[in-house]
KEKE-3310 file (N, C-alpha, C; in steps of 0.2 Angstrom, whole numbers, plus 5000, padded with zeros to 4 digits):
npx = (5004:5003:5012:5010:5014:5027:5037:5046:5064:5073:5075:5079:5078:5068:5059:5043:5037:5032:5043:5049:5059:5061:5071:5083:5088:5094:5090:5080:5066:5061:5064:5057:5042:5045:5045:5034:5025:5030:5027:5014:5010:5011:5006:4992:4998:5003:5011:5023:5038:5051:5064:5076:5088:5101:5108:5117:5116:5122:5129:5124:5113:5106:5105:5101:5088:5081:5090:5094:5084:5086:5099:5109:5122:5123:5131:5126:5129:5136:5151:5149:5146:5148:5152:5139:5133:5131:5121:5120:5109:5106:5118:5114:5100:5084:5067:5051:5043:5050:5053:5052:5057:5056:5066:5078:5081:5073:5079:5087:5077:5072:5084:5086:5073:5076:5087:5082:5073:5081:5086:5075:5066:5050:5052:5042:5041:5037:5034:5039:5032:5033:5044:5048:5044:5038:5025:5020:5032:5034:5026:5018:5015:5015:5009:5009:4994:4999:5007:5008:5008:4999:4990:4984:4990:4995:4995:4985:4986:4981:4992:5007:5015:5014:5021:5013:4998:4981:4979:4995:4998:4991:4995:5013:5008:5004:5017:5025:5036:5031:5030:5026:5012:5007:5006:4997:4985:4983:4981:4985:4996:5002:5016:5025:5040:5049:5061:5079:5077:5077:5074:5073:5084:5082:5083:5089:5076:5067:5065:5062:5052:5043:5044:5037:5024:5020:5022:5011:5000:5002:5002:4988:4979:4981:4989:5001:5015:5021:5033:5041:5055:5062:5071:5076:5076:5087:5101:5098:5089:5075:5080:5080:5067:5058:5065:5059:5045:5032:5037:5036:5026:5031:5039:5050:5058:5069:5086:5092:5079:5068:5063:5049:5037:5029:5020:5020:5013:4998:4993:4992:4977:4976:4987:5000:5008:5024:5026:5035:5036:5027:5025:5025:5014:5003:5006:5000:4988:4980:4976:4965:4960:4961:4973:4986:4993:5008:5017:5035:5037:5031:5014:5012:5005:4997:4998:4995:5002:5015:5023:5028:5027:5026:5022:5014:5005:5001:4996:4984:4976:4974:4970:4955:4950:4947:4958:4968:4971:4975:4986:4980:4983:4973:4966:4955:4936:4931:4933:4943:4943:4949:4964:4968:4977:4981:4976:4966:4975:4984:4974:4972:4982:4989:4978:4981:4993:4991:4989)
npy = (4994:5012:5021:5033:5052:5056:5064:5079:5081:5092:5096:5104:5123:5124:5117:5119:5116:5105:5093:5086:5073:5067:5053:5044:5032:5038:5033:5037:5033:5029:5040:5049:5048:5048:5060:5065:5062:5070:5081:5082:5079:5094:5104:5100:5103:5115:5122:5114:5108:5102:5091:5084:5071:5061:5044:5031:5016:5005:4989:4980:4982:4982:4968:4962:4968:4965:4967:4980:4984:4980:4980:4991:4998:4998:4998:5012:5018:5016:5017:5029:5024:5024:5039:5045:5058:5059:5064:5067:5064:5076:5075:5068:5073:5071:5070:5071:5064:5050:5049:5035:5022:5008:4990:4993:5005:5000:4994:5007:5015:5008:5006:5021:5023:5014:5022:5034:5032:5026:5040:5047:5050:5049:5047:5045:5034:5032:5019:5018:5005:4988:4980:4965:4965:4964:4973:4979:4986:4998:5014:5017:5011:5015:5005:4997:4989:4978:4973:4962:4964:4968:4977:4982:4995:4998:5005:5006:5007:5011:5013:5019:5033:5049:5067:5074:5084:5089:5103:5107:5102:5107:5119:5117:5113:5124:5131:5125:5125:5131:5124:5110:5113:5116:5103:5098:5101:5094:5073:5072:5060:5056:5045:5038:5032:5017:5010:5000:4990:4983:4971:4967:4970:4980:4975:4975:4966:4970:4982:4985:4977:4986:4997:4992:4990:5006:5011:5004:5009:5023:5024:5019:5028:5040:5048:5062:5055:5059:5057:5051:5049:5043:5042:5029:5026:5020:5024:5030:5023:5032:5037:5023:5020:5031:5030:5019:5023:5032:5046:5061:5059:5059:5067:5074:5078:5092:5094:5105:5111:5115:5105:5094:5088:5085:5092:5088:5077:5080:5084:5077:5067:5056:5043:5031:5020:5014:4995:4995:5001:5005:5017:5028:5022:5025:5039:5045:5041:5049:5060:5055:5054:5042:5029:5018:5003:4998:4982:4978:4967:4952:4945:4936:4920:4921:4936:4950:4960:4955:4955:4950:4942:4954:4968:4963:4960:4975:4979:4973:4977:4988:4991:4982:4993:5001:5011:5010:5002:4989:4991:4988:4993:5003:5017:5022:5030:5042:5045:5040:5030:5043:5041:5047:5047:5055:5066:5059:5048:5056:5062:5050:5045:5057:5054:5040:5040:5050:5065)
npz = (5000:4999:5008:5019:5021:5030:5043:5037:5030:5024:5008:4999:4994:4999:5008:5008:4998:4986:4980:4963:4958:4942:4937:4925:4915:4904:4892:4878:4878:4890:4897:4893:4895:4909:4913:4907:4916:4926:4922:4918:4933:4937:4930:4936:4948:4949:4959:4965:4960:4949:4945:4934:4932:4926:4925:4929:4933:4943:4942:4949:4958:4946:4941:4954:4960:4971:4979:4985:4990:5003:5010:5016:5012:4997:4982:4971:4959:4944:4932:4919:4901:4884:4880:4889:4898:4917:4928:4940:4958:4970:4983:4999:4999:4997:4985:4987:4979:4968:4952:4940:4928:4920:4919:4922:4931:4943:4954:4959:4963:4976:4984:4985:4990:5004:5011:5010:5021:5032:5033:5041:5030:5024:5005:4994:4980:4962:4950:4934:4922:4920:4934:4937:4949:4967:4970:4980:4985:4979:4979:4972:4956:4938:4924:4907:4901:4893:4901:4915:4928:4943:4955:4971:4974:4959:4945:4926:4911:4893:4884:4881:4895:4890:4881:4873:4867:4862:4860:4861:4847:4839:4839:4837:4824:4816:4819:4806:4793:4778:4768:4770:4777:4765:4758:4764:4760:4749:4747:4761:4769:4786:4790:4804:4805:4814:4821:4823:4837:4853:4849:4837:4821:4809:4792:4776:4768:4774:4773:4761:4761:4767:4759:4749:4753:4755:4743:4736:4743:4742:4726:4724:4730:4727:4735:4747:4755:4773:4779:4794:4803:4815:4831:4832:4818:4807:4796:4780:4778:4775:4764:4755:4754:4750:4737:4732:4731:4724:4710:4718:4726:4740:4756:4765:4781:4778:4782:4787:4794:4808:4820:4814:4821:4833:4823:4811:4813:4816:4804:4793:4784:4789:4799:4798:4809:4810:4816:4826:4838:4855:4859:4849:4843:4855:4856:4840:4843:4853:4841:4834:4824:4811:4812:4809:4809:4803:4798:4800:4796:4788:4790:4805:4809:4824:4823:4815:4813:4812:4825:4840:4858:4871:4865:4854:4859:4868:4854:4850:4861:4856:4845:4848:4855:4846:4846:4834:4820:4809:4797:4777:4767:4764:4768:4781:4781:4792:4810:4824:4842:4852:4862:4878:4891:4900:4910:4918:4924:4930:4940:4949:4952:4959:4969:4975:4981:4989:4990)
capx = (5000:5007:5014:5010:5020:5030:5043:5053:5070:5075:5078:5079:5079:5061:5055:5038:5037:5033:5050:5048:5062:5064:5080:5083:5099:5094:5084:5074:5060:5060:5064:5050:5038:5045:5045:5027:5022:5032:5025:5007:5008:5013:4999:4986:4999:5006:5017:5028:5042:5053:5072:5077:5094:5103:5113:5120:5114:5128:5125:5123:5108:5102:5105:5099:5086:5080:5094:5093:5078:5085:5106:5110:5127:5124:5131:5120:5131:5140:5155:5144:5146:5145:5151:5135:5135:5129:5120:5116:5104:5110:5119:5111:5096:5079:5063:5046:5043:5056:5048:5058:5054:5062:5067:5085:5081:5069:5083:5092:5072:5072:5090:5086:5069:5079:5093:5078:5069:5084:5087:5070:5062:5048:5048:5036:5042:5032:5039:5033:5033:5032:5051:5046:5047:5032:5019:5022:5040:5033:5021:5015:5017:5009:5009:5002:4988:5002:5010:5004:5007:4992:4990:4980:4992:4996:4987:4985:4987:4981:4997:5014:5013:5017:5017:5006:4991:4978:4982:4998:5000:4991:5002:5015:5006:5005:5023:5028:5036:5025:5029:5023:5008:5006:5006:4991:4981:4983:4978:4993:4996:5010:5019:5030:5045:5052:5068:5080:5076:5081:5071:5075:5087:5080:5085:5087:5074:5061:5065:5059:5045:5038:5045:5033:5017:5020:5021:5005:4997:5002:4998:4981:4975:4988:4993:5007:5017:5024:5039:5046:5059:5064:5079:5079:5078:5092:5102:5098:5082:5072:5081:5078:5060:5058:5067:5052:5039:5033:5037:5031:5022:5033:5040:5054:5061:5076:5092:5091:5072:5066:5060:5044:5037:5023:5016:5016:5007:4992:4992:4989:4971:4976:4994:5003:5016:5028:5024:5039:5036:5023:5026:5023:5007:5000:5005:4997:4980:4979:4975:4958:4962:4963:4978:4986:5001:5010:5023:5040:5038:5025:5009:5012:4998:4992:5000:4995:5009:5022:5028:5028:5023:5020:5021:5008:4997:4998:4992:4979:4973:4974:4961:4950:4949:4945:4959:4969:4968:4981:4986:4978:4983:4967:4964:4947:4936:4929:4938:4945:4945:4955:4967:4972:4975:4987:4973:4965:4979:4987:4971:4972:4991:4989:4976:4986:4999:4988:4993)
capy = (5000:5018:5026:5040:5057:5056:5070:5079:5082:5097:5093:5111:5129:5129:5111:5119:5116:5098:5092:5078:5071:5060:5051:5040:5029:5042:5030:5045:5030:5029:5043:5053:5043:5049:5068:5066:5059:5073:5087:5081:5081:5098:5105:5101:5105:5122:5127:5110:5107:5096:5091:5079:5067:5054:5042:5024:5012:5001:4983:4975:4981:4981:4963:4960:4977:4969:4969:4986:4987:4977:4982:4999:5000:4995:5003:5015:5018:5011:5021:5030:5020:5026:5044:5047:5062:5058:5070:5063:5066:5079:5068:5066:5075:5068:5075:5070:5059:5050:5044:5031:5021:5005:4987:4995:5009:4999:4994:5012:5019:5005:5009:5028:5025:5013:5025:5041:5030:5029:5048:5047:5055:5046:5049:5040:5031:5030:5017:5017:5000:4980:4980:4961:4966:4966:4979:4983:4989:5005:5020:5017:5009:5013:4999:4996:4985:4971:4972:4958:4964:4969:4977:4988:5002:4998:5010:4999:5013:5005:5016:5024:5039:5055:5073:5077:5087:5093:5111:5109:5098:5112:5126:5114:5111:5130:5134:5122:5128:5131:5116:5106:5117:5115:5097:5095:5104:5087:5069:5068:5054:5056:5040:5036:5026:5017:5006:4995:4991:4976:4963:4966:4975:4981:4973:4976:4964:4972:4990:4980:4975:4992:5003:4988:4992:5011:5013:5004:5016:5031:5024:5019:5036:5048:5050:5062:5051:5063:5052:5055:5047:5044:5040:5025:5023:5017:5029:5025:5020:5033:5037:5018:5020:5035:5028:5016:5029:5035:5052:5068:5056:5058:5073:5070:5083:5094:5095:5112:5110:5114:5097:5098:5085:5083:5097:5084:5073:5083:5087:5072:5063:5051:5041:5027:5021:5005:4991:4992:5007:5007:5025:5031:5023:5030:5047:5046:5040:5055:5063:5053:5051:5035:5025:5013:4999:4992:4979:4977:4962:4949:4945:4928:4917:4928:4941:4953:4965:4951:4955:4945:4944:4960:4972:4961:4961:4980:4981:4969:4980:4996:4988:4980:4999:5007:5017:5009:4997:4985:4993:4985:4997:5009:5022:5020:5034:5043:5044:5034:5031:5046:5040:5052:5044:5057:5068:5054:5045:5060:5062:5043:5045:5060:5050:5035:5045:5054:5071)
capz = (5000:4996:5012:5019:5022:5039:5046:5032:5030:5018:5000:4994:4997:5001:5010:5009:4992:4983:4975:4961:4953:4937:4938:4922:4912:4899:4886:4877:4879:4895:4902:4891:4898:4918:4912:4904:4923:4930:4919:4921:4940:4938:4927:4942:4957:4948:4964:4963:4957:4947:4941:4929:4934:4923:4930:4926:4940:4949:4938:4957:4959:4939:4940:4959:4963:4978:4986:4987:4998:5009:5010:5018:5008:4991:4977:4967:4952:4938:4928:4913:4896:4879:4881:4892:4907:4922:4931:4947:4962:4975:4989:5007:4999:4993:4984:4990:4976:4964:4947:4938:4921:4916:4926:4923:4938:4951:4961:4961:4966:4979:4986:4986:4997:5010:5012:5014:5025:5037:5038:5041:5026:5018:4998:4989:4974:4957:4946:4928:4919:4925:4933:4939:4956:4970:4970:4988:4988:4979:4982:4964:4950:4930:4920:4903:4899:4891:4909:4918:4936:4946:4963:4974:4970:4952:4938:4921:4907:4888:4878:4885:4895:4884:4883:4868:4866:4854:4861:4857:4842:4834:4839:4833:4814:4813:4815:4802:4786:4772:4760:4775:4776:4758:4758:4770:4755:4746:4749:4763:4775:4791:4791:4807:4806:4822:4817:4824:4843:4855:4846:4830:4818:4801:4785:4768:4766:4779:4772:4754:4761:4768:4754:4744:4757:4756:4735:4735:4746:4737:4719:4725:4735:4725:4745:4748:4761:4773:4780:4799:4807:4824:4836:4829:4811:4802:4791:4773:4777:4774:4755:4753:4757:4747:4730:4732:4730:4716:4710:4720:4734:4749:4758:4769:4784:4776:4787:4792:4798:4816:4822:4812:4825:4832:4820:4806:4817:4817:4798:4789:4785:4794:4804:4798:4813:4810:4823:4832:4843:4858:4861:4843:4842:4859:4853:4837:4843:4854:4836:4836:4816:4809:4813:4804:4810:4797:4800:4796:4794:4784:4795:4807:4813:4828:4824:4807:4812:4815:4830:4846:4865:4875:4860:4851:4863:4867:4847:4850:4863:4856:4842:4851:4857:4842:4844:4829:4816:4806:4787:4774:4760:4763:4774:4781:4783:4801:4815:4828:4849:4855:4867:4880:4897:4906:4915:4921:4927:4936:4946:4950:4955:4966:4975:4977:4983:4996:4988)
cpx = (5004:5007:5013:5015:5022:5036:5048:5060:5070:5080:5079:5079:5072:5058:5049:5034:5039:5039:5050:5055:5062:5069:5078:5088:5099:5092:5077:5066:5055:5060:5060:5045:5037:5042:5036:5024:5022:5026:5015:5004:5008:5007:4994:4991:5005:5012:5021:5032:5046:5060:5072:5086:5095:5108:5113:5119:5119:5124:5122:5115:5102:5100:5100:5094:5085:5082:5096:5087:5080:5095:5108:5116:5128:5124:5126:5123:5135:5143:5149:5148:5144:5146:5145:5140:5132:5126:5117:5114:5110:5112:5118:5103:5091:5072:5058:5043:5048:5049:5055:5054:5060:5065:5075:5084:5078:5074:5085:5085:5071:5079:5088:5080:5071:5083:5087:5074:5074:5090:5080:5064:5059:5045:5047:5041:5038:5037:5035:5037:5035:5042:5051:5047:5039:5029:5019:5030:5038:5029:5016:5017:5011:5012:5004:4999:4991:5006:5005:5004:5001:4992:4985:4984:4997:4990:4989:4982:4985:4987:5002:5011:5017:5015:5014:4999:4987:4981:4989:5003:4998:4993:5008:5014:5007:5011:5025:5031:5031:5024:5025:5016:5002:5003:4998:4985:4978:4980:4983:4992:5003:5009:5027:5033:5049:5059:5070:5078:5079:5077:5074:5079:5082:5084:5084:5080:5066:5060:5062:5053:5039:5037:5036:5023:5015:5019:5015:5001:4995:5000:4990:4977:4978:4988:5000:5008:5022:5029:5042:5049:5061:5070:5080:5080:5084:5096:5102:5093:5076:5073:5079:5071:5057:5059:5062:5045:5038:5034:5032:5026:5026:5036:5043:5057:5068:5079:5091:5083:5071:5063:5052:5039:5035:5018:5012:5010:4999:4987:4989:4982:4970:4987:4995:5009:5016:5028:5027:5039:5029:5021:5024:5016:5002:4999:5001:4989:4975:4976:4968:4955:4964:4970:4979:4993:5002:5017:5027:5041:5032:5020:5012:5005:4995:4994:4999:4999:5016:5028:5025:5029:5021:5018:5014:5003:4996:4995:4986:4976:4970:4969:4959:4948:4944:4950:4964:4969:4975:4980:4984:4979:4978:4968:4957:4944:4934:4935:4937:4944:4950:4958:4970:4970:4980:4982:4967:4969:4983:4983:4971:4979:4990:4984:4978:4990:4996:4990:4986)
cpy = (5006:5020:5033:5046:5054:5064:5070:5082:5085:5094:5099:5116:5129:5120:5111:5116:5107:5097:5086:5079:5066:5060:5044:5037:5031:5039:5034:5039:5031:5036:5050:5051:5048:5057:5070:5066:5065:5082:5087:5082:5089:5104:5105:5102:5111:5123:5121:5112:5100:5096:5083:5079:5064:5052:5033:5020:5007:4993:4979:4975:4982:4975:4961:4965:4975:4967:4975:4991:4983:4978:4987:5003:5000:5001:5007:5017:5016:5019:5022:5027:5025:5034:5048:5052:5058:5066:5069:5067:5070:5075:5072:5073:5069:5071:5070:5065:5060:5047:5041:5027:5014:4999:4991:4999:5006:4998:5001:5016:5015:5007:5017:5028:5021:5020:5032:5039:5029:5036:5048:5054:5051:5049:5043:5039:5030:5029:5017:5010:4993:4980:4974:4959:4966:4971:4985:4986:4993:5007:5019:5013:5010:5008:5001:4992:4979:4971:4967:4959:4968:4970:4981:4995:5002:5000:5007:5007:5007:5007:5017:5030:5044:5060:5078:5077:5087:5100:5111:5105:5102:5117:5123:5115:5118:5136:5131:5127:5126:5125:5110:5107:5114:5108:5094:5097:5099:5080:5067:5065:5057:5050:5042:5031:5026:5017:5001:4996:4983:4968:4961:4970:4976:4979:4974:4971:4967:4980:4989:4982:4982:4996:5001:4990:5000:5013:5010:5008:5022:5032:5024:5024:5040:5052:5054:5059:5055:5059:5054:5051:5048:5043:5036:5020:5026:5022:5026:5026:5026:5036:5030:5018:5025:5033:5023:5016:5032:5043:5055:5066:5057:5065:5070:5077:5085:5094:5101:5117:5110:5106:5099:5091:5086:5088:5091:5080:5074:5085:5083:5070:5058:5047:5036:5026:5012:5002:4990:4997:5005:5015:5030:5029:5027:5037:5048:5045:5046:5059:5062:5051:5041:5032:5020:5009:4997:4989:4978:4972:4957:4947:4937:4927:4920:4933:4946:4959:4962:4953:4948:4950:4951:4966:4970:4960:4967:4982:4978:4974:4985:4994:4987:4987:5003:5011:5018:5005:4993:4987:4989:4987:5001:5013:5022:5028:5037:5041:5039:5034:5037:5042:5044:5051:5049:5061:5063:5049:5048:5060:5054:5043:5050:5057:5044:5037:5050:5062:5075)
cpz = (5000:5005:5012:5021:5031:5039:5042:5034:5024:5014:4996:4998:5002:5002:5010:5001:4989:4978:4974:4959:4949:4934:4933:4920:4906:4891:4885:4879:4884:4899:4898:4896:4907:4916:4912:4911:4928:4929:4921:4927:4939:4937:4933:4949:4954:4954:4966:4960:4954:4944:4938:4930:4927:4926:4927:4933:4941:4945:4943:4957:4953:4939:4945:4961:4968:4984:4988:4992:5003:5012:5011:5012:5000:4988:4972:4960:4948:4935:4920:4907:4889:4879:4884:4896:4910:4923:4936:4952:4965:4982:4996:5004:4994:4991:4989:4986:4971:4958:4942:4934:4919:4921:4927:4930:4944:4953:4963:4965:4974:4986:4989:4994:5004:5014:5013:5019:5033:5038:5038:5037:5022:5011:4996:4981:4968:4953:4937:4923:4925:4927:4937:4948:4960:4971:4976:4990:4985:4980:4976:4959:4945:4928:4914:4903:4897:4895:4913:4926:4937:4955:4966:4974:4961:4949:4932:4917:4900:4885:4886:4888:4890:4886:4876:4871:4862:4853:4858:4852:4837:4833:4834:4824:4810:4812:4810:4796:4779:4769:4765:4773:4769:4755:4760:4766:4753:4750:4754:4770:4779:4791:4793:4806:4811:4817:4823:4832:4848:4855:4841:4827:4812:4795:4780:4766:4770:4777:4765:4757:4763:4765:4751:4747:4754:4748:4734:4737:4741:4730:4719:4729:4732:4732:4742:4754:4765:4778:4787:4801:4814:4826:4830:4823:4809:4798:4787:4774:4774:4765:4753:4751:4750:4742:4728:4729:4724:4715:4713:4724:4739:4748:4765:4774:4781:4783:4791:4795:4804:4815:4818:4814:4832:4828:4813:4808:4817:4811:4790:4791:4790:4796:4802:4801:4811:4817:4829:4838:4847:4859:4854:4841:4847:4856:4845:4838:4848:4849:4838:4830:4817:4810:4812:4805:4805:4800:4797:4792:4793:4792:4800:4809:4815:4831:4818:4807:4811:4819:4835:4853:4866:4868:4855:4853:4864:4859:4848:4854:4862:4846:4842:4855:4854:4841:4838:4826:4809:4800:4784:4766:4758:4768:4773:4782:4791:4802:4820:4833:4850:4860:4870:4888:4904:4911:4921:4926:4932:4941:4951:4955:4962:4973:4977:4981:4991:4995:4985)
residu = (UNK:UNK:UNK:UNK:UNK:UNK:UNK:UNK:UNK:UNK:UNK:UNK:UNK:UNK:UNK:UNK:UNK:UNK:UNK:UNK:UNK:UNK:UNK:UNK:UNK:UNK:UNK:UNK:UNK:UNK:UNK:UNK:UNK:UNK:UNK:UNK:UNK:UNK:UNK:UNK:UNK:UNK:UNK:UNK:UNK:UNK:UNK:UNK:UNK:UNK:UNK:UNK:UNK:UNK:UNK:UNK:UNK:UNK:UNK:UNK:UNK:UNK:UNK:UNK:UNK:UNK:UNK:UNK:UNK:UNK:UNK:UNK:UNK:UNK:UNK:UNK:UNK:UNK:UNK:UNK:UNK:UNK:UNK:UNK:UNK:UNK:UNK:UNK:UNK:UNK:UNK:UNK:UNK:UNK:UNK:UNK:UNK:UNK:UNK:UNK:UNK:UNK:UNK:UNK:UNK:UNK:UNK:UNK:UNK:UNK:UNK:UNK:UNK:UNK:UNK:UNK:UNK:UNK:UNK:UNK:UNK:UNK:UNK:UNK:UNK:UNK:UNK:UNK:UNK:UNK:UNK:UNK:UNK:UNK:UNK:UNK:UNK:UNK:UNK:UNK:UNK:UNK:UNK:UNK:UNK:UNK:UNK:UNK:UNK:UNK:UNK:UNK:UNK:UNK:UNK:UNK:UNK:UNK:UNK:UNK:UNK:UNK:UNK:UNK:UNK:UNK:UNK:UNK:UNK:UNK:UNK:UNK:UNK:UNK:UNK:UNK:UNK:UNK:UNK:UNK:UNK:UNK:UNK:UNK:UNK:UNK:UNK:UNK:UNK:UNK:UNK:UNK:UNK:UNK:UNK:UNK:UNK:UNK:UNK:UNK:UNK:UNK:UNK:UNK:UNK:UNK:UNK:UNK:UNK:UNK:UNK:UNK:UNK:UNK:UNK:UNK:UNK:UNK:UNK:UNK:UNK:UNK:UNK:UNK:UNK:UNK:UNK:UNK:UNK:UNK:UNK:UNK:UNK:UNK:UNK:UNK:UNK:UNK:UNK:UNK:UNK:UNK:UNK:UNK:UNK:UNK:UNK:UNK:UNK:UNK:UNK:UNK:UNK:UNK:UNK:UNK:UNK:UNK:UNK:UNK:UNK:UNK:UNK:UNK:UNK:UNK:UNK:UNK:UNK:UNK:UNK:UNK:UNK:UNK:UNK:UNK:UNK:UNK:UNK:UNK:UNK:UNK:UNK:UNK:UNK:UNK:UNK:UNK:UNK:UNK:UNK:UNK:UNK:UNK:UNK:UNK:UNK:UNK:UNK:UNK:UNK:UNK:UNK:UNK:UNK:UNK:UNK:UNK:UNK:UNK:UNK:UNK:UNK:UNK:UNK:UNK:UNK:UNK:UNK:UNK:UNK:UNK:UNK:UNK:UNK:UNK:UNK:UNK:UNK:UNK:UNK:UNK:UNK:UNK:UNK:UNK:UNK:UNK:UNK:UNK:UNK:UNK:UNK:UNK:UNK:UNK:UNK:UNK:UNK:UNK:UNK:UNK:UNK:UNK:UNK)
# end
C-alpha cells in the first residue's frame, strides 16, 4: 500500500514546496515517459516542482534490485558508458517523490527510498513499467495493459505515458514551414518510422517490404506520404524507402528544419506508425484520426503485424479499442477512439499518493 508522508528532511531551498524528481539511464523512451508523469503532475499541482537526473545504475543492483531494499550500503552507480554524462541526484538530499521508468532503475528507486527512509524522510516512489518486482515495495506503479502485474496500488494505462496534446499539436502544425503546410492541402498521410530496437534490427529485406506496402498506398489514394523518422531509424532508410515511392508522393524533413514533430502529426488525414514502437502509436492515437500499424515484417499466425509477446498484445489491445487498426493498403474513413490517458491518470496518482 502507498505510504503516507511522515517527518521531512529538507531537500531544497524551500521544504515547503513539493520536490519531484525524474532520475533515468537516459533512454529517450523511458525517460519521456518519467518527464510526461512529471509534467502532468505539475499541470494540476502548479506550485511543485521538478528536476530531471541521469545516471547509470551500479550493475549490482540492475542485476539484483532487491537487494537494494534490503542492503543499507549497496552501490547506486556504475561508471557511465557510451560517452554518456551523468548527472546525478543531489547527495544526502531527497525529493518527495522520485519517478523512475524501466526494470534498469527499480533497484536504484528501491535503494534511494531505503537509504531516505533511514534519515527518516519518507519519499514515495512512482515506478513506471512491470520491473518484475512486487507491488508493495513501491508507492506506485503505472503499468500498461500488456503488463501483467496487478495490485491495489498499480494504475494499468492501455498506451505509454506521453506529453502530447491537441492544444499543442496544433500550435506545433501552425509553425511548420510552408511546404509542409502546403502538403496538407493534398491527399497527405503522416507516416512514422520506428527502426531497429532490442528485438529486431531492420533489413534490407524488411525496408523492401515496407517501401513495397508504402508505394501501394500512394499509387492507390495519389497520397502524399509525409515520412518521419525517429531516434531510431536506420540511416539510409528513409532514402531507401523514398526511392520506392513513386514520383512527387513523399515529403521528407530537410536538414536544416526545426523538428517539424509533432506538427506533422496533426496534419495528415490520417497516421501510419511501424509496429515496432509502443510510444509512437500512443501518441498518434491522441489525434483521434485514423491510425494505421503496418509491420515490418509479413503478418504471422496471431499476429498481422508480425511482432511477438508484450508488444503484440499492446496492438491487440489498442484495436480492440478502436483506437487503431492494422494497414491493409486503405485508409478508412471517420475517426478513431482518441486516446488520451494522462489527465486521468494524474488524478488517480495523486490520489494513490495521498497528495
Amino acid at each position: 500500500m502507498p505510504s503516507q508522508p511522515i517527518a521531512r528532511l529538507p531537500t531544497g531551498p524551500d521544504d515547503s514546496v513539493c520536490q519531484i524528481w525524474v532520475v533515468s539511464d537516459g533512454t529517450p523512451g523511458m525517460r519521456l515517459q518519467a518527464v510526461a508523469m512529471a509534467e502532468s503532475l505539475l499541470k494540476v499541482r502548479p506550485d511543485w516542482e521538478y528536476e530531471q537526473f541521469t545516471i547509470t545504475p551500479h550493475r549490482w543492483i540492475r542485476a539484483l534490485p532487491r537487494l537494494a531494499a534490503a542492503v543499507p550500503k549497496i552501490p547506486l552507480y556504475d561508471t557511465a558508458k557510451d560517452g554518456m554524462l551523468d548527472r546525478r541526484p543531489h547527495a544526502g538530499r531527497y525529493p518527495h517523490i522520485m519517478i523512475t521508468c524501466g526494470r534498469r532503475m527499480a533497484g536504484y528507486a528501491l535503494a534511494m527510498k531505503r537509504r531516505a527512509r533511514a534519515d527518516g524522510f519518507d519519499m514515495q516512489i512512482v515506478h513506471l513499467q512491470d520491473p518484475r518486482l512486487p507491488p508493495h515495495l513501491f508507492d506506485a506503479m503505472i503499468v500498461p495493459a500488456h503488463d501483467h502485474v496487478r495490485g491495489s496500488n498499480v494504475l494499468v494505462t492501455t498506451g505509454s505515458l506521453n506529453r502530447l496534446t491537441l492544444t499543442g499539436m496544433q500550435k506545433a502544425m501552425m509553425d511548420l514551414p510552408t511546404r509542409w503546410l502546403s502538403a496538407a492541402r493534398t491527399n497527405a498521410v503522416t507516416v512514422m518510422l520506428g527502426g531497429d530496437n532490442r528485438r529486431y534490427a531492420i533489413t534490407p529485406e524488411m525496408t523492401g517490404h515496407m517501401g513495397e506496402q508504402l508505394a501501394l498506398l500512394a499509387r492507390s489514394t495519389r497520397s502524399k506520404l509525409m515520412l518521419i523518422p525517429s531516434r531510431r531509424t536506420p540511416g539510409g532508410l528513409i532514402d531507401s524507402i523514398t526511392a520506392a515511392l513513386p514520383d512527387g508522393s513523399v515529403l521528407t524533413p530537410a536538414e536544416d528544419e526545426p523538428n517539424v514533430y509533432p506538427g506533422v502529426l496533426g496534419l495528415g488525414q490520417a497516421v501510419i506508425v511501424t509496429s515496432d514502437s509502443v510510444n509512437m502509436a500512443s501518441e498518434a492515437a491522441i489525434t483521434g484520426k485514423p491510425v494505421l500499424v503496418i509491420g515490418w515484417k509479413p503478418p504471422a499466425k496471431d499476429s498481422p503485424t508480425g511482432e511477438s509477446g508484450r508488444i503484440a498484445s499492446f496492438h491487440k489491445n489498442m484495436v480492440a479499442g478502436g483506437h487503431t487498426a492494422i494497414f491493409d493498403g486503405s485508409i478508412p474513413s471517420g475517426n478513431f477512439v482518441r486516446l488520451d490517458e494522462m489527465a486521468d491518470m494524474t488524478t488517480r496518482l495523486l490520489t494513490l499518493l495521498g497528495r
